[in-house]
C-alpha positions in Angstrom: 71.1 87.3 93.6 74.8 87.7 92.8 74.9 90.7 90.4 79.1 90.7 90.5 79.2 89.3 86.6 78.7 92.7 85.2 79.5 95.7 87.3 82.4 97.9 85.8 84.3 101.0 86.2 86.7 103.5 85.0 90.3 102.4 86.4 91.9 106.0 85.8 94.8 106.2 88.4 97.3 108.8 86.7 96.4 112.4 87.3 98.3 114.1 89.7 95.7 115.3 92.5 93.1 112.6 91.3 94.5 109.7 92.0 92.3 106.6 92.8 93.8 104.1 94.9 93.0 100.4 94.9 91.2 99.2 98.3 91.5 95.3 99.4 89.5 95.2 101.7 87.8 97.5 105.1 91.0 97.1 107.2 92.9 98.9 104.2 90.4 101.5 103.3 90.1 102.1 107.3 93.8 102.9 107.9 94.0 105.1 104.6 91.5 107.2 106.1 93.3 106.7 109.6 96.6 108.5 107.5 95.1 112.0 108.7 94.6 113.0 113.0 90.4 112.5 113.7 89.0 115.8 113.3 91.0 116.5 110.0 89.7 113.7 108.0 88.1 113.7 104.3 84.9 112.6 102.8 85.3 109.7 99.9 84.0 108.4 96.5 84.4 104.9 96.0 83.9 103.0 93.1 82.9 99.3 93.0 84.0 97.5 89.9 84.3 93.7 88.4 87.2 93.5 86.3 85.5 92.3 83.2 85.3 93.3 79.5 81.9 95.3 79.8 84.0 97.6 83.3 87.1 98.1 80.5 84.8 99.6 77.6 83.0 101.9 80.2 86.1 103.4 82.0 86.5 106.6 78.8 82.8 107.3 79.6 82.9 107.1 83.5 86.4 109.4 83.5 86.6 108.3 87.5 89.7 109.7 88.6 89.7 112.6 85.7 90.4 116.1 86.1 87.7 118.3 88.0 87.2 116.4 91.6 88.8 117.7 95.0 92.4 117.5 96.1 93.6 114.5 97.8 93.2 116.2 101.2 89.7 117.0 100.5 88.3 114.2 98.8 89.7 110.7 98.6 89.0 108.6 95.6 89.2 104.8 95.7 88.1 101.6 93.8 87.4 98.2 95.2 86.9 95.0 92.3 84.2 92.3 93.4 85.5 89.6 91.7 88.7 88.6 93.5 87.3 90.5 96.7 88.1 87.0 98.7 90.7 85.5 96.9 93.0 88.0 96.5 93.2 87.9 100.6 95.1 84.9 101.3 94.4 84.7 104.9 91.0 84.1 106.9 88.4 86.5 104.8 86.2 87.7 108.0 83.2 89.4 107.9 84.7 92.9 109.4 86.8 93.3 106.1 83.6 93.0 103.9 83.7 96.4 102.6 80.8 96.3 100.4 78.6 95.1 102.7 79.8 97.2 105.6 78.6 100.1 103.2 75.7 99.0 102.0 76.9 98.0 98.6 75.7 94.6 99.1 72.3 95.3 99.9 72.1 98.3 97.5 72.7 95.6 94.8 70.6 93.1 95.8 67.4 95.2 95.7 68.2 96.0 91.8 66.5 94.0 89.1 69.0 95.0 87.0 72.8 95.5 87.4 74.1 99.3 87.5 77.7 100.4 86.3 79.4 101.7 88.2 78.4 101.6 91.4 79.7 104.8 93.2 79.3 105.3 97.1 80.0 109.1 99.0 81.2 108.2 102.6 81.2 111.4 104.5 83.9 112.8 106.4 82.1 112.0 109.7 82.7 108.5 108.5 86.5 108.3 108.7 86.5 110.7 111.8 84.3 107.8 113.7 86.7 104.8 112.7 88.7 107.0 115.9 91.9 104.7 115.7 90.5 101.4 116.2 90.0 99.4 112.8 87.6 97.2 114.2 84.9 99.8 114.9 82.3 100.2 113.0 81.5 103.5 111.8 78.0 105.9 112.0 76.9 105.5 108.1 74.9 108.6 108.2 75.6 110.5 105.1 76.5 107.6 103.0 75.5 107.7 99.4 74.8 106.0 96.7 75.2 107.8 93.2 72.2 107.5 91.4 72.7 108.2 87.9 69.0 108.6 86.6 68.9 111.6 89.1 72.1 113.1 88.2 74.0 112.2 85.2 77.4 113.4 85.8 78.9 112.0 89.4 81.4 115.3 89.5 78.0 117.1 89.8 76.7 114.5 92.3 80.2 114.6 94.3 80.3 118.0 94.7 77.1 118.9 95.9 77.7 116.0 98.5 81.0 117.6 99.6 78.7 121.2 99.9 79.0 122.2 103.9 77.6 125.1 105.9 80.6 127.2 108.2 78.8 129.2 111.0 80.5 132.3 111.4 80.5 134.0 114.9 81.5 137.8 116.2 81.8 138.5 119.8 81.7 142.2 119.0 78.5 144.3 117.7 80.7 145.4 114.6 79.8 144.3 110.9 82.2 142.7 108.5 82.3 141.0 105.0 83.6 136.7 104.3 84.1 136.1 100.9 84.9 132.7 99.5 86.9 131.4 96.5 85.1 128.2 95.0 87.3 126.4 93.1 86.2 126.7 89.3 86.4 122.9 88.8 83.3 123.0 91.2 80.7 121.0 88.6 78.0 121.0 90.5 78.5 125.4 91.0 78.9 125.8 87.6 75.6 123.6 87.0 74.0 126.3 89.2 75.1 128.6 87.7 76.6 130.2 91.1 79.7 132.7 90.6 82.9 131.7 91.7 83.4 134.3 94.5 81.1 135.0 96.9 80.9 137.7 99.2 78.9 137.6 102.5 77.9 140.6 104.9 77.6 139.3 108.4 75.3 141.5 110.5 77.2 141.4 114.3 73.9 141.8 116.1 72.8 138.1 115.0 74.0 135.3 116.8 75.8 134.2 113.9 75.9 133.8 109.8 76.1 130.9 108.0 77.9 130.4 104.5 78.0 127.9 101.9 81.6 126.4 100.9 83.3 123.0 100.0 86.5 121.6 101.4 89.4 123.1 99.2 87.7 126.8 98.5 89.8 129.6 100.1 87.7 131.8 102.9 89.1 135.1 104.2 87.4 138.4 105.7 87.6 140.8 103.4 85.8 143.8 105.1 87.2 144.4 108.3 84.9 145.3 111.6 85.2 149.4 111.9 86.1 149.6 115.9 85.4 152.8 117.5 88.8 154.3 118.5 87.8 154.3 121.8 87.0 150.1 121.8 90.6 149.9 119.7 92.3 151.6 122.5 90.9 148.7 125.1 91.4 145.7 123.0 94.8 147.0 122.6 95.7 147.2 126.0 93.6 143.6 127.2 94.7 139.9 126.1 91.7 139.8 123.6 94.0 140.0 120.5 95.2 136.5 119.1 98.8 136.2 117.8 99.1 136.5 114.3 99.5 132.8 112.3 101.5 134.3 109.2 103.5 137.2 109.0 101.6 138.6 105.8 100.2 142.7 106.3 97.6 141.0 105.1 94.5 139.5 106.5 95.3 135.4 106.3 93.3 133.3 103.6 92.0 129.9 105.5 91.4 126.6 103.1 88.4 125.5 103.5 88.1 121.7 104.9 86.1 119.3 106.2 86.2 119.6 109.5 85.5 123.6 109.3 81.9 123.8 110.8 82.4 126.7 113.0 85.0 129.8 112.7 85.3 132.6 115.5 86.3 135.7 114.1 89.4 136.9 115.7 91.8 140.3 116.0 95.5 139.6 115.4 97.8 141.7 117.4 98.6 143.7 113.9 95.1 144.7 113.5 94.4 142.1 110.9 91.2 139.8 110.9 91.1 136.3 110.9 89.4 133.0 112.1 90.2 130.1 114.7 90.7 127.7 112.7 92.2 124.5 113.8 96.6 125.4 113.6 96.7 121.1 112.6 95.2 121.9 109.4 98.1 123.4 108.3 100.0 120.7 107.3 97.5 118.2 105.9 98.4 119.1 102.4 98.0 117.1 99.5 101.6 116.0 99.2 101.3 115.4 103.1 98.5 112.9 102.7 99.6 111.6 99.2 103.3 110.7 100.9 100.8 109.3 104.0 99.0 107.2 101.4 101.7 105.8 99.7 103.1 104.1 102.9 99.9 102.9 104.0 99.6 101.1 100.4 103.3 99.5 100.7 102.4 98.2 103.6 99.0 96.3 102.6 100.4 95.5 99.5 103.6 94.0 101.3 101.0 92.0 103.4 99.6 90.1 100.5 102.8 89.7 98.9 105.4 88.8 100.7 104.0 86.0 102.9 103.0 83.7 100.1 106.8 84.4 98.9 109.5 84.2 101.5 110.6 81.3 103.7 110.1 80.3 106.9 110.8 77.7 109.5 107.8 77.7 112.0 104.5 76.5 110.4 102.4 79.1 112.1 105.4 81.6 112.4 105.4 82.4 115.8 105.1 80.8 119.5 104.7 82.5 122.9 107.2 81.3 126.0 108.8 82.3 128.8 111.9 84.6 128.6 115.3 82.8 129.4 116.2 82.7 133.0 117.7 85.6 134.0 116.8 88.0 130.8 114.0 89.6 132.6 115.7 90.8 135.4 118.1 91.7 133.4 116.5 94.3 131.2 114.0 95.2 134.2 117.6 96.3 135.4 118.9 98.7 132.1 115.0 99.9 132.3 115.3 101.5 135.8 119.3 102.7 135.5 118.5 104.6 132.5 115.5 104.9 132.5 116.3 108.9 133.4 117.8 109.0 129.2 114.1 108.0 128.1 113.4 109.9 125.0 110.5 110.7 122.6 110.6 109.3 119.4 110.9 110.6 116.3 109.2 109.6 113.5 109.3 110.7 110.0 105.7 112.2 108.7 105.6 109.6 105.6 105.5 107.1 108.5 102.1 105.3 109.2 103.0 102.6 111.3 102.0 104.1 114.3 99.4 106.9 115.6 102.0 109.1 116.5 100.1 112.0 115.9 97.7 111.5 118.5 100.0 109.3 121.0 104.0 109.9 121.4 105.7 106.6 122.0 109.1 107.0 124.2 112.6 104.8 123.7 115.1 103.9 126.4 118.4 103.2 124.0 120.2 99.7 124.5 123.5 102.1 123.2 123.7 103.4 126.2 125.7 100.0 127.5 126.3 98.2 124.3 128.6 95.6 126.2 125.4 94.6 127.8 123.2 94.7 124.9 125.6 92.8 122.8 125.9 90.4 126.1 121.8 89.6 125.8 122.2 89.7 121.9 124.8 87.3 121.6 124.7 84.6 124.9 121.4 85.0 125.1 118.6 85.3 122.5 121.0 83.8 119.5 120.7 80.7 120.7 117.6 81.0 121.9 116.1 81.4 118.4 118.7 79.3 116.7 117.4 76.5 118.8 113.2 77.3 117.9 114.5 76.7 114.3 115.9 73.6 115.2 113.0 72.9 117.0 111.0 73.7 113.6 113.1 71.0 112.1 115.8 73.8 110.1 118.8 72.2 111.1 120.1 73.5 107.8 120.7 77.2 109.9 123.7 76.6 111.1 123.8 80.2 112.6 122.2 83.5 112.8 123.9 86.6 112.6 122.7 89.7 115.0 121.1 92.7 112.9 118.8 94.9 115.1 118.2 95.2 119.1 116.1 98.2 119.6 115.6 99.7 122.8 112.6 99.7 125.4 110.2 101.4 124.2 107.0 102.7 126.2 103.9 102.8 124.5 100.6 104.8 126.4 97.4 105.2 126.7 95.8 105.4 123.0 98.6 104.1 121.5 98.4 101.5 118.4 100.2 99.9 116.1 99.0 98.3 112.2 99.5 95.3 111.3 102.8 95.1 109.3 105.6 92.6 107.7 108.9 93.6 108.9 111.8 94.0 106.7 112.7 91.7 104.4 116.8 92.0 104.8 117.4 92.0 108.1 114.3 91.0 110.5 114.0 87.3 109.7 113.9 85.7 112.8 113.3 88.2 116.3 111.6 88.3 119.5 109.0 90.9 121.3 110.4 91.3 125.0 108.0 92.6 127.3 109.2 94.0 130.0 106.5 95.7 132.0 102.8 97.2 132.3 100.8 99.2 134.2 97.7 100.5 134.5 96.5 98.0 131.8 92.6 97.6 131.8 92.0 95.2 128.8 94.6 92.9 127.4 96.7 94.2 124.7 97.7 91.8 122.2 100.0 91.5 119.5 97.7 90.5 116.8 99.5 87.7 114.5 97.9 86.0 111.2 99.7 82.8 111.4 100.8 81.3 108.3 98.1 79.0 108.5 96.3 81.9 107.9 94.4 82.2 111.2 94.2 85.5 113.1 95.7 84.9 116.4 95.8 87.5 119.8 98.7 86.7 121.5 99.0 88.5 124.7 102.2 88.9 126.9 102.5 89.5 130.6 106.5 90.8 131.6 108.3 87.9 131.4 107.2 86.3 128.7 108.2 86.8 124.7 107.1 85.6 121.3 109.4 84.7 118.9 108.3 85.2 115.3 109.5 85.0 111.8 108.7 89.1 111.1 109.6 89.3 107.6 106.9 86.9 106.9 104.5 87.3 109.8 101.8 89.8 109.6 101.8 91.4 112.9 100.6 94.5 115.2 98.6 96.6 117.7 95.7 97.2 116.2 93.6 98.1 119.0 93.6 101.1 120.8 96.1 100.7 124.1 94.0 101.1 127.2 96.4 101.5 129.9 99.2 103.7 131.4 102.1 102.1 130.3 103.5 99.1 127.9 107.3 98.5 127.7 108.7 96.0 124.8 112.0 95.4 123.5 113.0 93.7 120.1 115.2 92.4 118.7 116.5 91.0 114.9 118.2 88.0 113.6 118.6 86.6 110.0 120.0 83.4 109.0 123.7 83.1 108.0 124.2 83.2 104.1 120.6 84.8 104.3 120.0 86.4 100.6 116.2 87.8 100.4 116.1 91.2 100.0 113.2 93.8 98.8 114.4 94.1 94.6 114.6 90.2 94.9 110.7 89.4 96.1 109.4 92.2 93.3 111.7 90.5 90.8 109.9 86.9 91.7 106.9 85.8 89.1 104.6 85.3 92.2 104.9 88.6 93.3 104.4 89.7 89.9 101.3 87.4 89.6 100.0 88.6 92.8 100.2 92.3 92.3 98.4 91.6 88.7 95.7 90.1 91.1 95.5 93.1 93.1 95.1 95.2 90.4 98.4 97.3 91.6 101.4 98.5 89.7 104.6 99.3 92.7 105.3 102.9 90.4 101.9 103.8 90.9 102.4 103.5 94.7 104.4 106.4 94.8 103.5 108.2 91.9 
């Protein structure tokens, strides 16, 4: 029974730390969630909604998205509408991007006589840590929730008490101490309990360990040091038993609680202050961090199902595979070895989410370091070489192309992916993926295409060969996890003479505009 007709939901996207971002399918949910390293990943609340008059007039009394829930880096909030689930996607709709039935939402549904509104799901942090950084994978769904509002009323209530953790706290000395922990007084489900908003603990050093109640964002800190003998102060002193210090407060440093934070060893900084081990990453996964994170991540899905039912083309799939032009390979096996001693690691900027650069480093042999020869390849070489495959295509019309990008080799390893993206709109029109070498390669790596046809097609390459594609069109990546030593590409960027698309001009155009109505997504609230 299809119970779609009538579900609704509060569509509240505006408050600062609250903000609810619009899913479009599992792929998109599963790389916002692959934003943050594994091991410093969030739990979720996900709302499932039909876009219909009865989900309008309950959105005042749902408040999703209003004041009082976790910070972004603690607890992401997202919606997904039934509705257009399928049509909004304008290629192939598989079953791996079914995100209501991957969750249960489906079934949930289905076993109801009579339709519920909203339906709100908790996915645990152990969830997004178990994606790893393969979007294919299909999670452990222990821990995932349905809100049930006959139980509990108000879903704050029912979110936080989901989000409530246990932190085992360990001493390797027989010394007491106090923890105390600062809930955050937006905590509904504490202040339904009734449960103060500090809490102090007294750990007793001759147990194995303590445990304490917290949720991701409360503060944790010791707040009773151990009293050392002056004898045993003397020792640790003079031994390597003493950690160095992560801030240079007199004070004894304040650790934010997260999701992650199941265990903390209590530690001795070499100033005599008290502290825990918690995991140095942490640090940066702010909310700005992660908002900034997000943000990209939602360009590039909304890009996706935008721009390829927009812009031009000249190939009806948008891409073929072929042999490199005679010579070409040797050629750039030839700049890979001579300079290859000026291979660098790349840097990319933290918004970025292109790549899993957190977890893998990706390195860059620069073509600028003989630019008579990369102009040589640019120019005799690969110009006419794609000028020709849109002649091919029957664009006889392009009576030139003019050279716009030719980045250097780089060298992808072990681990290493790369989502599926639209290049830019300006510049990358017509280009070509140059691979160049492998090694160590134990299951194909593909670049993985959806054609404009709207198949999904693995293309793989072995050195040698090439694909040229239409990139500012042609949805394109690396999704899989590399698994192999080393992968070596080049590319390179063309766009038609007299070429005039550019980024302002596809938002401006009443399909885009009619599209992004579809998906529910205004561009200022991308970045807002």
């Amino acid at each position: 029974m299809m119970l779609f007709s009538s579900l609704c939901v509060c569509l509240s996207i505006a408050f600062v730390h609250c903000k609810v971002y619009e899913l479009f399918d599992r792929d998109h949910y599963h790389d916002l969630m692959q934003d943050t390293p594994e091991g410093l990943r969030y739990a979720s609340v996900i709302a499932f909604y039909n876009d219909t008059k009865e989900c309008r007039s309950a959105k005042d009394a749902l408040e999703f998205g209003d004041v009082g829930v976790a910070s972004v880096n603690h607890l992401f909030l997202g919606q997904f509408e039934f509705s257009t689930a399928k049509q909004r996607i304008w290629y192939e709709y598989d079953d791996h991007v079914n995100l209501p039935k991957k969750l249960g939402v489906d079934d949930y549904m289905n076993s109801k006589e009579e339709c519920e509104c909203p339906i709100l799901v908790f996915v645990p942090a152990s969830y997004a840590d178990d994606i790893l950084d393969d979007y294919l994978r299909d999670p452990m769904l222990d821990g995932v929730e349905i809100w049930d509002a006959q139980t509990e009323p108000d879903w704050k209530v029912w979110a936080w008490r989901s989000l409530e953790k246990t932190i085992r706290i360990e001493m390797d000395i027989p010394f007491d101490f106090e923890v105390t922990v600062n809930h955050q007084t937006i905590n509904a489900y504490l202040k339904k309990q009734n449960i103060p908003w500090t809490e102090t603990f007294a750990v007793n050093a001759i147990l194995s360990h303590v445990e304490i109640r917290a949720f991701p964002g409360d503060t944790i800190f010791i707040s009773s040091n151990p009293e050392l003998t002056v004898q045993l102060s003397r020792v640790r002193k003079k031994s390597t038993l003493l950690a160095t210090k992560p801030t240079p407060s007199a004070m004894n440093p304040t650790y934010e609680v997260h999701a992650a934070m199941n265990r903390l060893r209590v530690v001795q900084f070499d100033d005599d202050t008290w502290g825990f081990d918690d995991d140095p990453r942490r640090e940066q996964i702010t909310a700005s961090f992660v908002g900034r994170r997000h943000s990209t991540t939602m360009m590039t899905h909304t890009r996706n199902l935008v721009l390829p039912q927009i812009l031009p083309a000249t190939h009806p799939k948008g891409f073929a595979k072929m042999k490199m032009p005679p010579g070409l390979h040797d050629r750039l096996v030839r700049y890979y070895s001579k300079w290859y001693h000026l291979r660098t690691e790349e840097g990319w900027d933290t918004g970025g989410t292109q790549l899993n650069f957190f977890k893998v480093k990706t390195f860059m042999i620069s073509l600028d370091h003989d630019y008579h020869e990369r102009d040589s390849i640019a120019q005799e070489v690969m110009r006419p070489a794609l000028l020709q495959w849109t002649h091919d295509n029957g664009h006889t019309n392009i009576s030139d192309l003019e050279f716009t990008a030719f980045y250097g080799i780089r060298e992808y390893h072990r681990g290493a992916s790369l989502r599926n993206h639209v290049d830019r709109i300006d510049t990358h029109v017509l280009s070509a993926v140059l691979q160049i070498a492998q090694t160590g390669v134990e299951d194909p790596w593909p670049l993985q295409v959806i054609g404009f046809d709207g198949k999904i097609y693995d293309v793989t390459l072995e050195p040698g060969e090439m694909i040229l594609y239409e990139g500012h069109k042609l949805i394109h990546g690396r999704p899989y996890p590399f698994n192999g030593t080393r992968f070596a590409n080049a590319f390179i960027h063309f766009k038609p003479v007299g070429w005039n698309w550019s980024t302002s001009k596809v938002w401006k155009d009443e399909r885009a505009k009619k599209t992004l109505n579809d998906l529910h997504i205004n561009m200022r609230s991308i970045y807002s």
